[in-house]
Each structure stands twice: as C-alpha cells, then as structure tokens.
N, C-alpha and C positions, 0 to 999 in steps of 0.2 A: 790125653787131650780130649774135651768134650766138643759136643758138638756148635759147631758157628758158621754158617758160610751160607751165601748163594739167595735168587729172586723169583716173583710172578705175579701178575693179575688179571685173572681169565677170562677170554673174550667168550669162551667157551668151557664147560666144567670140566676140573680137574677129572672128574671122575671116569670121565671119556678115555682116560689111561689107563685108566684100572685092569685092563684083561689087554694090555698091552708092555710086553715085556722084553721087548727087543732088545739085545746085548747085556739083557741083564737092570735095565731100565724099569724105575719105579716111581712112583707119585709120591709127593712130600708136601706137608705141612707146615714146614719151616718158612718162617718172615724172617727176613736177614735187614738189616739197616748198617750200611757201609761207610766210613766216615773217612776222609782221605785227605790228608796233611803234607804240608810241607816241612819237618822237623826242622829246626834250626840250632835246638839243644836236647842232642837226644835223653839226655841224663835226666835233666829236667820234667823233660816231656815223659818219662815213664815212672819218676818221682810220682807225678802230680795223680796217674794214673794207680798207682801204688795205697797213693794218699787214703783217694777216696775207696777203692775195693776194701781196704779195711774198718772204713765207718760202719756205723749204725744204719745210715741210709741204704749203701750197698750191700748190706747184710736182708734189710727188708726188701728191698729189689730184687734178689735173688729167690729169698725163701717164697715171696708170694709171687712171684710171675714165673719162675726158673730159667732165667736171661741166662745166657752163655756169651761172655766178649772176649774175643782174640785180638792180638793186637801181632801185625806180620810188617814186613818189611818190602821195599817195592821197588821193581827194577824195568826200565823200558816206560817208565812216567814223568810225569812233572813234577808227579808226590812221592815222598819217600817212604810214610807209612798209610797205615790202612786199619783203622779199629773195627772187627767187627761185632754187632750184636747181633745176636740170634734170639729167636723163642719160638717155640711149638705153638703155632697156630696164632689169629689174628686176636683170640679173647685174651690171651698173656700179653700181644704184644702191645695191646691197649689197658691193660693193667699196668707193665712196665712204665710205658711213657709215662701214665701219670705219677706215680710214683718214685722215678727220675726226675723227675719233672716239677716235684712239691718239697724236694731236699738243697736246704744251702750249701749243703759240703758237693752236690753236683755243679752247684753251677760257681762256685769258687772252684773247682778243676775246670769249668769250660772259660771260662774266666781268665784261669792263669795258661790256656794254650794262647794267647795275643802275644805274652812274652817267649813262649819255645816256639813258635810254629811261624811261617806267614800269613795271615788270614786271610788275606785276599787271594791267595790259590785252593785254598781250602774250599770243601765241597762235599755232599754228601747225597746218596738217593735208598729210596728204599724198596725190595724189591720181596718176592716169594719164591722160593723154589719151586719149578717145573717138575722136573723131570731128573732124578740120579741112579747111579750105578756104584758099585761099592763102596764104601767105607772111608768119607774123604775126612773124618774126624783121626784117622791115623798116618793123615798125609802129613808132609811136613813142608812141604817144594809145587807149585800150580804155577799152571799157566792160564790167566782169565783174558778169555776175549770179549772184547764188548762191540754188539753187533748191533746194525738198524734193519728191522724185516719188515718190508711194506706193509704197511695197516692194512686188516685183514686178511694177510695172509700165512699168517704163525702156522695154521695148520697145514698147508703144506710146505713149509718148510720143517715140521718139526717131523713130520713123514721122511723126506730127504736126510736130514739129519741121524733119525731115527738107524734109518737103513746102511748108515754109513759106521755108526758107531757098533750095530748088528756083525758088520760084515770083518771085523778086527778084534784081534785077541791082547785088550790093552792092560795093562798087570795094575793099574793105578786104578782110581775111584776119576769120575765125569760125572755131568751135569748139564742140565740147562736151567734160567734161569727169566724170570722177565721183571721187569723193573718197572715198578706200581708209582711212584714218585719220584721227582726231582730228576736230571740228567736227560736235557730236552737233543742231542745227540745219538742217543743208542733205545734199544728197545731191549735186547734181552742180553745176558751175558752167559758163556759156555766155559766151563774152565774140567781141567783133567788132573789130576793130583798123582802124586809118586813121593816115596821117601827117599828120592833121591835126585838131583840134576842129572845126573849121567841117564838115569833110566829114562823119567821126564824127556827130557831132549831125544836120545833116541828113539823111543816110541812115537812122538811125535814126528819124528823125518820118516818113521815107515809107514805111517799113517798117508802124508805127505805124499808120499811115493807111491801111492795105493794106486790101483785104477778102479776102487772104489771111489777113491776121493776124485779123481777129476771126473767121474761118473757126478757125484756130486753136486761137484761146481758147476756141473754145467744144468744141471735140475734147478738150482735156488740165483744162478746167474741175474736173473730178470727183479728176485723180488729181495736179494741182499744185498743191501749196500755198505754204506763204512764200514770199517770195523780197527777195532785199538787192542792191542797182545801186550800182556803185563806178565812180569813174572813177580810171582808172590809167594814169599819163604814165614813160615809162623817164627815167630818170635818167645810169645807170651802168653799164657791161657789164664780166664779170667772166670773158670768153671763155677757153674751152679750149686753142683756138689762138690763139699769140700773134704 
C-alpha cells in the first residue's frame, strides 16, 4: 500500500520541527484531500472508481503529479466511506487538481456518485500533514480524531501532545495533522494506525489509562475543544506506482 493519509497549514514553519523528534515524530510534506460519502451502492460506487483509475486521464494524473488515492471504509460516522488523495508537497498538489480537473472521464465519475452516494451528507476538506511517526502506509485499521485547538494556540498544544505520544511505546504509526480547507468544525485531526483492531484498541485503552494522558488532558483542558473518533479500515489503494 502506498502512501495517502493525513493534514496542515502553518501558522508557524513547519521547519520548527525539524530537530524535534519526540516519540519518534517527524515533519511531512504530504497534502492529503479527504473526500467522505455516504455509499448507498457500494458495488457501484467502486465500479465508477475503478472506471476512471484505468483511463488515460488517471494514468496522466498519476505519471505527472504522483497522486496516491485510498479508498477505506468508516465506522462511528455519518459516512460510510472515505477517498483519500495524497501528493508530496503543494506543487503536485496543484498540478494534480488541474489535471483532475481538465478530464471528462473525472467528472463523469463525480457525476455518477449522485446515483451510489447521498450528496447532500457528502463533504470533503483539505488538509497537510504535521507531524508523523512510523509507517502508517502499512497500516491497515486507524483511529482518526478530529479536533478544534483554539486559534493560536496549535503550538502549545502540539508541545502537550508531543510529550504525551514521547511518553508511550505505541507499536502502530500516528500523526497529527491540520486542516487547510473546508470543515469549519475542527482544526486539526490525530489518527494512530495498527494492522490490526485488537492491537489498535488495545493500545489505545493503555494509552488511555496512562497518567501521562490525564497529565495531558489537563495541559490542553482550556484550549481543546470538540473532538469526533472514527475508525477507519483501508479498503482499496489507488497507488502512483504501478
């Protein structure tokens, strides 16, 4: 499975991370744009998806930009799937769109989601990656939170954070992530991967259980508010290299 996942848009440079490497945490380049449906024929719905990855147009989409789309499944939502695109950095990801963007067999697949999908729950925002920790291209099972961190104060929340993900020995790949577009609700999203549910969920309750983590809670208490827990299983990879 190649790479797809995850958000940001920096109030402050990315770079500021760079000689910070707490748990194993790194800086990323990745724009992810997330697209979240309500399937109503799922057969349909991945036909259509099918369709176009083996056009001309999604052949040129890939070769000239190196888009990576996953397409996963969604549990604890309103949507039941989740397409996602990826690209290395914002000068692909602005080659891709236009390029999506100028093909009829794209928009005859967005076209024919009116008939598999609901459209009116459907929704989509677009985000950069933060902040990751291993290897969430070999996951297969996430849990993505989507969180709201008071404006201006990402950076000490990502301190708190930081220290918390430092302080745990999680067998899975994490992330943080902040959302550049669309989704006036949330500001950044955190998700932790594992190849498996059982692992996932347990690591997650000892996480839980930590007195690091209510060390925590009670640090970002004042500047975090909502937050929405998805679980998100891959389905389907839509890789650049074939």
């Amino acid at each position: 499975m190649n790479k797809f996942l995850t958000i940001l848009i920096l109030v402050f440079s990315v770079n500021s991370f760079s000689d910070d490497h707490a748990g194993g945490l790194k800086p990323s380049s990745l724009t992810g744009e997330f697209y979240f449906f309500s399937v109503t024929d799922p057969l349909k719905f991945v036909g259509a998806l099918d369709k176009f990855d083996s056009s001309a147009c999604a052949e040129k989409w890939r070769k000239e930009s190196g888009v990576n789309v996953g397409l996963y499944s969604l549990a604890g939502s309103k949507h039941s799937h989740m397409i996602l695109v990826t690209y290395d950095g914002y000068d692909n990801n602005e080659k891709g769109r236009i390029i999506f963007g100028s093909c009829p067999e794209s928009a005859e697949m967005i076209k024919s989601f009116s008939a598999t999908s609901d459209t009116s729950k459907n929704y989509n925002y677009s985000t950069q990656l933060v902040l990751e920790a291993g290897d969430w291209t070999t996951d297969t099972v996430f849990t993505n939170i989507e969180i709201q961190v008071e404006s201006g104060k990402e950076e000490t929340f990502l301190k708190s954070w930081k220290k918390l993900m430092a302080s745990q020995d999680f067998p899975g790949s994490y992330g943080i992530n902040r959302l550049v577009f669309g989704n006036k609700y949330y500001s950044h999203m955190i998700f932790a991967g594992s190849k498996s549910m059982k692992e996932l969920v347990e690591s997650s309750y000892e996480l839980y259980g930590s007195n690091a983590y209510k060390e925590y809670l009670t640090e970002v208490s004042e500047i975090r508010g909502k937050f929405y827990t998805k679980l998100v299983q891959f389905v389907k990879a839509y890789p650049a290299v074939r």
